[in-house]
C-alpha positions as CSV (number, residue, x, y, z in Angstrom):
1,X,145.1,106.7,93.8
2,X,141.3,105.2,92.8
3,X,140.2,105.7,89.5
4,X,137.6,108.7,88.8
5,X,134.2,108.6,88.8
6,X,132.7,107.7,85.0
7,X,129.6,109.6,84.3
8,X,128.1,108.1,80.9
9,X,125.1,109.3,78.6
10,X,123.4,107.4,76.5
11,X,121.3,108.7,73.8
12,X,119.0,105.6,72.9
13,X,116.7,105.8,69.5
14,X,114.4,103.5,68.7
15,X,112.6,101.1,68.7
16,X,113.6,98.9,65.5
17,X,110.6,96.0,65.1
18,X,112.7,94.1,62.9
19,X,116.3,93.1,63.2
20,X,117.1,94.3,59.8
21,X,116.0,97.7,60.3
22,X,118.4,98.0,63.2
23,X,121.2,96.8,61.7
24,X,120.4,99.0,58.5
25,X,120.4,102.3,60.8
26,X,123.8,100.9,62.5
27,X,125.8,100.4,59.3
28,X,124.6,104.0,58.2
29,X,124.7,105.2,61.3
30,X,126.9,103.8,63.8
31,X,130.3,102.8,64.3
32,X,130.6,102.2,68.4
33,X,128.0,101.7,70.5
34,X,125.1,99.4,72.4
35,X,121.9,97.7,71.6
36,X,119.1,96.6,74.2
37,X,116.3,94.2,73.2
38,X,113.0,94.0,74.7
39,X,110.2,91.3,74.1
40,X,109.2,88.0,75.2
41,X,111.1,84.9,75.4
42,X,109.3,81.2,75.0
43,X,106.4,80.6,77.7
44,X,106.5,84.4,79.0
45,X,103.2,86.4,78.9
46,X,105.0,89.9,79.8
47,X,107.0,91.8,77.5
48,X,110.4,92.2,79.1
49,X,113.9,93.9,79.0
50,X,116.1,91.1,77.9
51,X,119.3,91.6,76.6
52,X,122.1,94.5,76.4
53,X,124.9,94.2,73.8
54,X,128.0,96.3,72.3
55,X,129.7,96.6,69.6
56,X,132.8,98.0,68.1
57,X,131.2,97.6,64.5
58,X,127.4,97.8,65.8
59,X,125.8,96.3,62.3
60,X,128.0,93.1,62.7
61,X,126.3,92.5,65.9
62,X,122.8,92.8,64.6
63,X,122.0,89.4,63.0
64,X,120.0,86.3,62.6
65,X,123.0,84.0,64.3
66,X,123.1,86.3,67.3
67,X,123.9,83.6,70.4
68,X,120.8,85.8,72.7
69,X,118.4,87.8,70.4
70,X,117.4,84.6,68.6
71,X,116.0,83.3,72.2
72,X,113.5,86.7,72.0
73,X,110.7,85.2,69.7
74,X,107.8,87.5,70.2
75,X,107.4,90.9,70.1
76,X,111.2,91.9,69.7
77,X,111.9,95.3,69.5
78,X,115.6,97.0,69.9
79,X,117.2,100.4,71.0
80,X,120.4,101.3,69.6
81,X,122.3,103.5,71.8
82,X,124.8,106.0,71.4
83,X,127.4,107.4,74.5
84,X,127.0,111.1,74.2
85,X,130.1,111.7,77.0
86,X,133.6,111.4,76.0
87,X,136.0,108.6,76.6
88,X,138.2,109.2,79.9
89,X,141.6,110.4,79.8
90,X,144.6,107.7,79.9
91,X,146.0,104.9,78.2
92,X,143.1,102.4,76.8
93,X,143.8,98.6,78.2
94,X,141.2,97.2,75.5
95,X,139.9,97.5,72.5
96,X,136.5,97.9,73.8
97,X,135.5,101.6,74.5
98,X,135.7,102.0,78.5
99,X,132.1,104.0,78.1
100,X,130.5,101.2,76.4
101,X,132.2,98.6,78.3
102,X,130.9,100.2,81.6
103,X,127.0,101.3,80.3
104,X,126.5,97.6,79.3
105,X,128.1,96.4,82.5
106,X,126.0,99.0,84.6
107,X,122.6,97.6,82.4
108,X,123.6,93.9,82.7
109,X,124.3,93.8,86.4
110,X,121.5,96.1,88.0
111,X,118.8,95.6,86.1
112,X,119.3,91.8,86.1
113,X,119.0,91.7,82.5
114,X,118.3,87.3,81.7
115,X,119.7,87.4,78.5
116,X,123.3,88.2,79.9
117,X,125.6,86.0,81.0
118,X,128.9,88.0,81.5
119,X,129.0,91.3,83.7
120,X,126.2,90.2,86.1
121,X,128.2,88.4,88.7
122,X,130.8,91.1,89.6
123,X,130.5,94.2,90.1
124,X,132.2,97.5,88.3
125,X,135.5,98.1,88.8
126,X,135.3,101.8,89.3
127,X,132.3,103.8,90.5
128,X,130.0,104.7,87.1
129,X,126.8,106.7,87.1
130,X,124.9,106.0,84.0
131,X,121.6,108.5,82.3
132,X,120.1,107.4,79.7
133,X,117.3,109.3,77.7
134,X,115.3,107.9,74.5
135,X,114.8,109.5,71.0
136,X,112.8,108.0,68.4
137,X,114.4,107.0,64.9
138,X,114.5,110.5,63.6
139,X,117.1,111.0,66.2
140,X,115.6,114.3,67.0
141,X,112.6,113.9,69.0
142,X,112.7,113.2,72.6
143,X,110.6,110.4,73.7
144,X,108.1,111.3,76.6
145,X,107.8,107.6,78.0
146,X,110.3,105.5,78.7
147,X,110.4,102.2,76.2
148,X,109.9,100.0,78.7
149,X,108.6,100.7,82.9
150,X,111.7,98.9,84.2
151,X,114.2,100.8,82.3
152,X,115.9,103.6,84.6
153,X,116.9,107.1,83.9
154,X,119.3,106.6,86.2
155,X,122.0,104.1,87.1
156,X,124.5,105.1,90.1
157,X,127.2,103.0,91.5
158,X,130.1,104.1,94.0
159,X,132.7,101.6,94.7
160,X,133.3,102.9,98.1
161,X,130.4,101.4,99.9
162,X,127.5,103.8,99.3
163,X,124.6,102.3,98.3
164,X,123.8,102.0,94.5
165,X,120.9,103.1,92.7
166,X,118.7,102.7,89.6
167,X,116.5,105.8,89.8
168,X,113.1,106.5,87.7
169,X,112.7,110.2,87.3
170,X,109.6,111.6,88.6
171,X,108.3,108.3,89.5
172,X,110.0,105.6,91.8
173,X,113.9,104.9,92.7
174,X,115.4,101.5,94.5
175,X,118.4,101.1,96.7
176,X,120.9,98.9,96.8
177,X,122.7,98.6,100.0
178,X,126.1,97.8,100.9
179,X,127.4,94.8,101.7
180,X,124.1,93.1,100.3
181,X,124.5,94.1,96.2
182,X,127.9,93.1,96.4
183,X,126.5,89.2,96.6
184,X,124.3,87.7,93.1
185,X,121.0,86.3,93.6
186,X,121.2,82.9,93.1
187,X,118.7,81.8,90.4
């Protein structure tokens, strides 16, 4: 029997400017959950998505010795994210929350993210559909944009051959087809 399909939401609020505000709102704030940086690395002229991250503790996470957000030197701002769907049934087989596990994976891999290293060369292991909608820091009010134009509303993957998708709502969505997203681009 194959595994069900996840469905994830993420409630994002943000963005943090400085790295200390963020990890002041997790300790307070969070115990489980993700964190997505945007800015520019050295020599880019564009502000970018860079990095997606989880944590167990979220506020450990959030520091000056952190191995990927010290490479983001300019205009770094991050997103702390929240799953806002409950865990799936069944015996856990890590310590890492299967939602969170699966929302980073789903960010790393099909948006190409260049910060991460792990989770971008395989794909899921189950079929995961992923929303995501933003907040700002009050945690109340709904953001009308999107943080950044390459950040999806929508992240759909079905193991079963069917193409995956990331989809902007009321603006653009891109296809993946099968066989083709199963291969990395080589860099």
């Amino acid at each position: 029997m194959s595994k069900k399909h996840l469905m994830i939401a993420i409630n994002w609020y943000g963005p943090y400017n400085t790295l200390e505000d963020a990890r002041c709102k997790a300790r307070h704030d969070y115990n489980h959950g993700l964190y997505l940086a945007i800015g520019k690395r050295k020599h880019e002229r564009k502000r970018a998505m860079q990095y997606i991250g989880i944590g167990n503790n979220l506020h450990t996470r959030l520091n000056d010795r952190h191995h990927k957000l010290a490479d983001i030197v300019r205009e770094r701002s991050l997103w702390l994210g929240e799953i806002a769907t409950a865990e799936p049934s069944g015996k856990r087989m890590k310590a890492t929350l299967t939602t969170l596990d699966f929302a980073e994976w789903m960010h790393a891999r099909f948006l190409k993210l260049p910060l991460n290293d792990k989770k971008t060369k395989q794909l899921p292991s189950r079929s995961v559909t992923v929303i995501n909608r933003w907040y700002a820091t009050d945690y109340e009010t709904l953001r009308l944009r999107r943080p950044h134009a390459d950040w999806p509303d929508l992240l759909d993957y079905s193991e079963h051959g069917r193409p995956a998708r990331a989809v902007w709502f009321g603006s653009r969505q891109r296809t993946f087809l099968a066989p083709d997203y199963a291969m990395p681009d080589s860099k």
